[in-house]
KENU-220515 format. One record per atom (N, C-alpha, C, O): residue in three letters; chain; atom name; x, y, z. Coordinates in steps of 0.05 Angstrom, whole numbers, plus 32768, in hexadecimal, padded with zeros to 4 digits. Layout:
REM residues N
{'ala' 'A' 'CA' {X Y Z}} ...
***
This chain:
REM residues 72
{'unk' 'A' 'N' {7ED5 7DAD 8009}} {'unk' 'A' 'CA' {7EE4 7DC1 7FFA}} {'unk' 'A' 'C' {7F00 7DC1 8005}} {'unk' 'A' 'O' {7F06 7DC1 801D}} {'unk' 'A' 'N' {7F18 7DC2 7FEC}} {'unk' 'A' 'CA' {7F2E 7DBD 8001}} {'unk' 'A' 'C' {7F37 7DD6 7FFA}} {'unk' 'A' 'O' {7F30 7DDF 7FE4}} {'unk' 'A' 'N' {7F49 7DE5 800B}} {'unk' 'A' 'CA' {7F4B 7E08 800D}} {'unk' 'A' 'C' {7F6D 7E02 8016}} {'unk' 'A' 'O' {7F7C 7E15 801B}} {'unk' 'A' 'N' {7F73 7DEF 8017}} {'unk' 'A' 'CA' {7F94 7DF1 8011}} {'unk' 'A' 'C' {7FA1 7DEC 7FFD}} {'unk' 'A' 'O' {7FB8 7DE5 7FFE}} {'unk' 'A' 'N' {7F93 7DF0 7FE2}} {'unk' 'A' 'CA' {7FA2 7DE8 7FC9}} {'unk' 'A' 'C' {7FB0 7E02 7FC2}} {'unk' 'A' 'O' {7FAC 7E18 7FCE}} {'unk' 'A' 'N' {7FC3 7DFC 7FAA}} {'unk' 'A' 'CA' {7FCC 7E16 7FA2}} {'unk' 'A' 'C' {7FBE 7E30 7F9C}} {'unk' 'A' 'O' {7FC3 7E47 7FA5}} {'unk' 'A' 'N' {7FB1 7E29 7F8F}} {'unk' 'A' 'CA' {7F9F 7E42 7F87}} {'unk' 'A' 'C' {7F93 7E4F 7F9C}} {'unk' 'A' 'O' {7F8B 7E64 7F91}} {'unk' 'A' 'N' {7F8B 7E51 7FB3}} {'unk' 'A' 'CA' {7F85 7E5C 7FC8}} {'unk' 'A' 'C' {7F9B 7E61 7FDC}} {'unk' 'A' 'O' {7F9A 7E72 7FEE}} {'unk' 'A' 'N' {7FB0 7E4F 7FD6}} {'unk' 'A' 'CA' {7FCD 7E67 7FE7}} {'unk' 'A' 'C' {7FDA 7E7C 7FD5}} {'unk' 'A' 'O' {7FE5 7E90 7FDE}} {'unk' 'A' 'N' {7FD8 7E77 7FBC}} {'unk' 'A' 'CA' {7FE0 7E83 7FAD}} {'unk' 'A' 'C' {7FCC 7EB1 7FAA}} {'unk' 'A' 'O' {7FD6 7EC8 7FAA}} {'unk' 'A' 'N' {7FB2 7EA6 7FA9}} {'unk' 'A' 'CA' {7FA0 7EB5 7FA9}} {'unk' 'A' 'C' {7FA7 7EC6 7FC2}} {'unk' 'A' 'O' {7FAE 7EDE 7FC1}} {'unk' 'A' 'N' {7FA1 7EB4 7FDE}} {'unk' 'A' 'CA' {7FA4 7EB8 7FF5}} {'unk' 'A' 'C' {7FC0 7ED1 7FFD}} {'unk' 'A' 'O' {7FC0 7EE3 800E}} {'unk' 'A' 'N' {7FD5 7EC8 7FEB}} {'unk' 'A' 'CA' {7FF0 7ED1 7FED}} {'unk' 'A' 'C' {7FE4 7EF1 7FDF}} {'unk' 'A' 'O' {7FE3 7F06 7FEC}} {'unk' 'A' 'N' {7FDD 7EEE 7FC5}} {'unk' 'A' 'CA' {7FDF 7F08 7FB5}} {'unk' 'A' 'C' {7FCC 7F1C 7FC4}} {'unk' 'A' 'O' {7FD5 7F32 7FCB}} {'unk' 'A' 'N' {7FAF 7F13 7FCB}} {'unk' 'A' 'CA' {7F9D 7F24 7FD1}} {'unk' 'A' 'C' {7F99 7F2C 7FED}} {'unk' 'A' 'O' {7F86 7F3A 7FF4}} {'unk' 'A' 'N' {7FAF 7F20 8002}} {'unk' 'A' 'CA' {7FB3 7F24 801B}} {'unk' 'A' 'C' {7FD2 7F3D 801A}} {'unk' 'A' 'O' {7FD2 7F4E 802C}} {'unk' 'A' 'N' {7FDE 7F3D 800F}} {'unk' 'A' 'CA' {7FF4 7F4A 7FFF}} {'unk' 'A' 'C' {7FEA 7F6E 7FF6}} {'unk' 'A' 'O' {7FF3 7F84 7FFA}} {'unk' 'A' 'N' {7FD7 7F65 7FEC}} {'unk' 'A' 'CA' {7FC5 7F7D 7FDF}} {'unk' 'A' 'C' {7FB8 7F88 7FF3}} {'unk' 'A' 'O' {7FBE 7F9E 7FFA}} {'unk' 'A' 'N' {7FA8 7F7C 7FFD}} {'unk' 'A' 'CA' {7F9A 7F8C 8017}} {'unk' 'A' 'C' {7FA8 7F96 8033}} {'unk' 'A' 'O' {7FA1 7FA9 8043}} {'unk' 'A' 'N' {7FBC 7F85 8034}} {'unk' 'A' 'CA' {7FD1 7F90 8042}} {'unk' 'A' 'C' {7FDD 7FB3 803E}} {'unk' 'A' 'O' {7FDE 7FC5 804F}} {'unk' 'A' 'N' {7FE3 7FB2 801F}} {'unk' 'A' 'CA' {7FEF 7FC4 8019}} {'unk' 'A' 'C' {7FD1 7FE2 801B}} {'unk' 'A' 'O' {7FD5 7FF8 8024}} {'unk' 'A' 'N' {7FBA 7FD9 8011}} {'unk' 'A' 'CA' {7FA3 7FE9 801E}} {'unk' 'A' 'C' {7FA8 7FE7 8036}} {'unk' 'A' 'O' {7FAF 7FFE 803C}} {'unk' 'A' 'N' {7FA8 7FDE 8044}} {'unk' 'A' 'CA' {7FA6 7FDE 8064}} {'unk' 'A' 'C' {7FC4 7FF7 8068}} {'unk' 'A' 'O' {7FBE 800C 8073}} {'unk' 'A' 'N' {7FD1 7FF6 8065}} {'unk' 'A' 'CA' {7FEF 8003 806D}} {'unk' 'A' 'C' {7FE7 801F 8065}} {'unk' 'A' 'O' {7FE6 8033 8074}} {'unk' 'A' 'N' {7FE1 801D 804D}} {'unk' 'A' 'CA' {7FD8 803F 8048}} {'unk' 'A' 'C' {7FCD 8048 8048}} {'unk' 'A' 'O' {7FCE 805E 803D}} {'unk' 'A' 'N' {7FB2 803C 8057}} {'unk' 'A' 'CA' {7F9B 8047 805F}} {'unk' 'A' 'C' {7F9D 8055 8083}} {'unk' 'A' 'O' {7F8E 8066 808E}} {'unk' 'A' 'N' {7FB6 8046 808F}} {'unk' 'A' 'CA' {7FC7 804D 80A8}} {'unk' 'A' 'C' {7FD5 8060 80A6}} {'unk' 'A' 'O' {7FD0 8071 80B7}} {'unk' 'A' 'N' {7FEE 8066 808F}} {'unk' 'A' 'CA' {7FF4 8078 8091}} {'unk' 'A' 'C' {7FEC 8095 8086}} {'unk' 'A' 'O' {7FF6 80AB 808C}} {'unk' 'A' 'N' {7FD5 808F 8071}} {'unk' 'A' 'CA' {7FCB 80A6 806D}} {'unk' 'A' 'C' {7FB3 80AD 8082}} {'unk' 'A' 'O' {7FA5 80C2 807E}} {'unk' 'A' 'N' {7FAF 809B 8097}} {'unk' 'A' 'CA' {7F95 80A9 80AB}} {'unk' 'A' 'C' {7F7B 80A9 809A}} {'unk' 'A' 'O' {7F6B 80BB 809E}} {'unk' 'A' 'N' {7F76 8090 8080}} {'unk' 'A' 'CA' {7F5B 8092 807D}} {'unk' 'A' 'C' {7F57 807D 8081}} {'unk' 'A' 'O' {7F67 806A 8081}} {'unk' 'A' 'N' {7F3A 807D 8089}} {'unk' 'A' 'CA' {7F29 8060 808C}} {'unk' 'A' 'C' {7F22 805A 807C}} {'unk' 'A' 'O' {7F20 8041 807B}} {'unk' 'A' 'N' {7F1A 8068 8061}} {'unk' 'A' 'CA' {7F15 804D 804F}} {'unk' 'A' 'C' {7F29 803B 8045}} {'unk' 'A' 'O' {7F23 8024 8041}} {'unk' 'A' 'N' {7F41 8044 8040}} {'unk' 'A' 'CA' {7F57 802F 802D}} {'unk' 'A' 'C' {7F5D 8020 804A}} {'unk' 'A' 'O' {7F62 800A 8040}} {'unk' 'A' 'N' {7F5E 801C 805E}} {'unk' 'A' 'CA' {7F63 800E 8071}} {'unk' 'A' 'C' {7F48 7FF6 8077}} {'unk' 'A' 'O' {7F4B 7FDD 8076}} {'unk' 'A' 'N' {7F34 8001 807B}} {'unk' 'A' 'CA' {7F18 7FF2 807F}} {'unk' 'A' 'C' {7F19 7FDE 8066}} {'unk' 'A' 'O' {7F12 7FC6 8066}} {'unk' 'A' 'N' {7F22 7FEC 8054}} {'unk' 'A' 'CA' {7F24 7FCC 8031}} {'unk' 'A' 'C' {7F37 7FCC 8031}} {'unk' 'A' 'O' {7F3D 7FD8 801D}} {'unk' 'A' 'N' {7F54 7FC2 8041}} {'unk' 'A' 'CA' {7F70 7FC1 8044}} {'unk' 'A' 'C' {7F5F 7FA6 8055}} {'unk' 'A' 'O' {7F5E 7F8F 804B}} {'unk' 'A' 'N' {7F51 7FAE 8071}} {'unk' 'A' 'CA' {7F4E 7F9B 8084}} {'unk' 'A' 'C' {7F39 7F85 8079}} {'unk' 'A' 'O' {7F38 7F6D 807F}} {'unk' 'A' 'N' {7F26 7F94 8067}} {'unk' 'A' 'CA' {7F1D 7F7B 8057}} {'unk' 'A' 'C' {7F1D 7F68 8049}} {'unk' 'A' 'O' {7F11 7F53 8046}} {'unk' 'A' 'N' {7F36 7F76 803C}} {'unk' 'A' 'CA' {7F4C 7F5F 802A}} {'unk' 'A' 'C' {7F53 7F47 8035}} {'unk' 'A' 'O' {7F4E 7F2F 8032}} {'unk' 'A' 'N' {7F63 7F5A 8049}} {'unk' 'A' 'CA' {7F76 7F43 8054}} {'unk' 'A' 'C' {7F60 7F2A 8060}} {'unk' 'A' 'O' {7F60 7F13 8059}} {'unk' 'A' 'N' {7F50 7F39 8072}} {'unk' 'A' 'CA' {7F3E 7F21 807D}} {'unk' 'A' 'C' {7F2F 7F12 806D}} {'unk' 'A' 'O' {7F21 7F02 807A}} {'unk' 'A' 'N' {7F2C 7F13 8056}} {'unk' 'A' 'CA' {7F1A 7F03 8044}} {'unk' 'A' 'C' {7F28 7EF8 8037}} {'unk' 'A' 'O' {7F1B 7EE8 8029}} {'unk' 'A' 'N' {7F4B 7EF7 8032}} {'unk' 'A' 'CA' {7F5B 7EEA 8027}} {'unk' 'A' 'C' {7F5D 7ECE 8034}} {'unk' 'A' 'O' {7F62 7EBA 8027}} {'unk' 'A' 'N' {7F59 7ECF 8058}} {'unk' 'A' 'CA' {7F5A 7EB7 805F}} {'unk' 'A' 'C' {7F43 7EA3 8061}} {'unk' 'A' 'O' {7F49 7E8B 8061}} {'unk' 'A' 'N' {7F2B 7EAC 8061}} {'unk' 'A' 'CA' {7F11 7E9B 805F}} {'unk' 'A' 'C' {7EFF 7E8E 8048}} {'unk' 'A' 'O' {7EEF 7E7B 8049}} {'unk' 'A' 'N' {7F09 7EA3 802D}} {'unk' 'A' 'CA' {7EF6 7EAA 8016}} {'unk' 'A' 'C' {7F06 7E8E 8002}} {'unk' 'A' 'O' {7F1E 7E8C 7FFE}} {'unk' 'A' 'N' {7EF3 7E7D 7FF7}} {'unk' 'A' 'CA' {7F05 7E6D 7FE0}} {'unk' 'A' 'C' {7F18 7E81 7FCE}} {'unk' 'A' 'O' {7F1E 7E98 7FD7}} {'unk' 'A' 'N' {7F20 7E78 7FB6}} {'unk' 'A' 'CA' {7F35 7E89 7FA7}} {'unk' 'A' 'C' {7F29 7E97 7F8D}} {'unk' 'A' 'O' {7F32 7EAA 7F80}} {'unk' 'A' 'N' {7F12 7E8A 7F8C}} {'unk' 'A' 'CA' {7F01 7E9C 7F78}} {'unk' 'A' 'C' {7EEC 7EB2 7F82}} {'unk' 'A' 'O' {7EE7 7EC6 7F74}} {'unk' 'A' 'N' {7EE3 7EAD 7F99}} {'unk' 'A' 'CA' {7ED2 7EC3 7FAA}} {'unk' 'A' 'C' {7EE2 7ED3 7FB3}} {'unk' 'A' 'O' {7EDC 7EEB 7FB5}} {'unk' 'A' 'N' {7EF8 7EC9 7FBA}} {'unk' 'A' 'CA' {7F10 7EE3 7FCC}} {'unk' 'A' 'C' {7F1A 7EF2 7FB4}} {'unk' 'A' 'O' {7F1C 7F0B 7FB7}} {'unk' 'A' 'N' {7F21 7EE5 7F9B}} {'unk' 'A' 'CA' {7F28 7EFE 7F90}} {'unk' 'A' 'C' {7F11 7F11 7F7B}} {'unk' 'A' 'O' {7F19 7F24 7F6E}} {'unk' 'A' 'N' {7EF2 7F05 7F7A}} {'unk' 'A' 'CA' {7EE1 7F14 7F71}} {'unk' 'A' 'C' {7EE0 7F28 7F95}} {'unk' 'A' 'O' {7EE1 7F40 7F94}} {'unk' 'A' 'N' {7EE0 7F1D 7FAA}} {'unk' 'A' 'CA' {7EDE 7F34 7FB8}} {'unk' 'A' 'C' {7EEE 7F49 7FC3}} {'unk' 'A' 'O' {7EE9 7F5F 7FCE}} {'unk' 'A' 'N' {7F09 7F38 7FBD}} {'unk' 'A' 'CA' {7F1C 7F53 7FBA}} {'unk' 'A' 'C' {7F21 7F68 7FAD}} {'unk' 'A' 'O' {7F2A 7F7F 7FB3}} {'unk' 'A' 'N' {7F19 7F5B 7F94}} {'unk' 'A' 'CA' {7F0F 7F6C 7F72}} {'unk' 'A' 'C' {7EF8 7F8B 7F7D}} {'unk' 'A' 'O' {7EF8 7FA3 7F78}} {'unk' 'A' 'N' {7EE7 7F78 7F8D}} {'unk' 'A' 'CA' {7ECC 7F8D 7F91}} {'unk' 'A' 'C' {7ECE 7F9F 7FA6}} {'unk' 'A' 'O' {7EC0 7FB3 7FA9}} {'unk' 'A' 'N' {7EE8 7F93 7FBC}} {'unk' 'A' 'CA' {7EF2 7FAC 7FCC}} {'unk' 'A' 'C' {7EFB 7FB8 7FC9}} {'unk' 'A' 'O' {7EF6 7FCD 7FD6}} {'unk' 'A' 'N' {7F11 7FB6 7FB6}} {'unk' 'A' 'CA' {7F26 7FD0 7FAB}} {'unk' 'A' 'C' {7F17 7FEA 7F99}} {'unk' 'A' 'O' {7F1E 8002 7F98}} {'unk' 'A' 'N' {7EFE 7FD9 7F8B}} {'unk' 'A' 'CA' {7EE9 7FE9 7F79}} {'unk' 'A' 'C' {7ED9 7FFB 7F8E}} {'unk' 'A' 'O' {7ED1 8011 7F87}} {'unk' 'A' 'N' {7ED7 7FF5 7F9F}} {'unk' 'A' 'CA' {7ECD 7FFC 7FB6}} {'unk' 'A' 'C' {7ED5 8012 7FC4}} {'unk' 'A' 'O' {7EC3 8022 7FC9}} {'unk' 'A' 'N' {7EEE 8016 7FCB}} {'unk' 'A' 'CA' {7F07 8025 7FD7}} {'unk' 'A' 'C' {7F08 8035 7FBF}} {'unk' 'A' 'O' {7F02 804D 7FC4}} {'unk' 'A' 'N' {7F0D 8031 7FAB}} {'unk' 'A' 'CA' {7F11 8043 7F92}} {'unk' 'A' 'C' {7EFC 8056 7F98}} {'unk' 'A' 'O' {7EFE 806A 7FA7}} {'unk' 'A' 'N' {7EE1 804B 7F87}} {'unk' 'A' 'CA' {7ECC 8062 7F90}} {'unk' 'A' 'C' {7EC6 8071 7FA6}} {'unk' 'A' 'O' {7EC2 808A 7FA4}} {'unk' 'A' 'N' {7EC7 8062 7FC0}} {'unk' 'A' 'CA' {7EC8 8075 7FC8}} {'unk' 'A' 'C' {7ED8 8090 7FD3}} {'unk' 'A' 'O' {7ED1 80A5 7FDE}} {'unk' 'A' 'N' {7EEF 8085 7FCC}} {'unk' 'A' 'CA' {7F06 8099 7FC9}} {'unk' 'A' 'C' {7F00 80B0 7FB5}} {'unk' 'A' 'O' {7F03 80C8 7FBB}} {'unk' 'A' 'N' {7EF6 80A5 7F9B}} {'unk' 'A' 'CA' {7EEF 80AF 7F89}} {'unk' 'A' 'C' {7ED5 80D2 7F8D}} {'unk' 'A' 'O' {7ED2 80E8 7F82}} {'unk' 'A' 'N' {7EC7 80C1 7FA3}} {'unk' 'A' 'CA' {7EB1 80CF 7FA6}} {'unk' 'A' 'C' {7EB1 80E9 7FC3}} {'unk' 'A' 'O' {7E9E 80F5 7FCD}} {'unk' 'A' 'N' {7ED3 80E8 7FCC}} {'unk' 'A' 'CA' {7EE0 80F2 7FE1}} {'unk' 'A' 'C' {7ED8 80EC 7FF6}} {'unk' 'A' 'O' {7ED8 80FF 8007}} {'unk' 'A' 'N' {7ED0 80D6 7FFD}} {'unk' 'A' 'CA' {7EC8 80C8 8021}} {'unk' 'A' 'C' {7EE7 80C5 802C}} {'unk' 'A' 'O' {7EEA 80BC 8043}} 
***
């Protein structure tokens, strides 16, 4: 599998970008969940091919939503 083509720096760039930005405001607002799927992002941006990283970035933010949603 080769994991240096475009489409996986490309992915890599957006959905490491995104979880970052979870990650920051999950810091400055003092919650753990937008930070815990901030830190999940990012780290699955670097291991995950470009189709699994962004179905599982998809499923973390859905994730963070609800449970935000559900006041955790």
């Amino acid at each position: 599998m080769d994991l240096m083509n475009a489409n996986f720096l490309w992915a890599s760039l957006v959905w490491s970008a995104v979880g970052s930005g979870y990650l920051l405001y999950g810091w400055r607002q003092r919650s753990a969940i937008p930070f815990a799927g901030g830190a999940a992002m990012t780290a699955a941006s670097f291991f995950l091919p470009a189709l699994w990283m962004s179905l599982a970035s998809l499923a973390i933010m859905y994730a963070v939503w609800w449970l935000l949603r559900q006041g955790y």
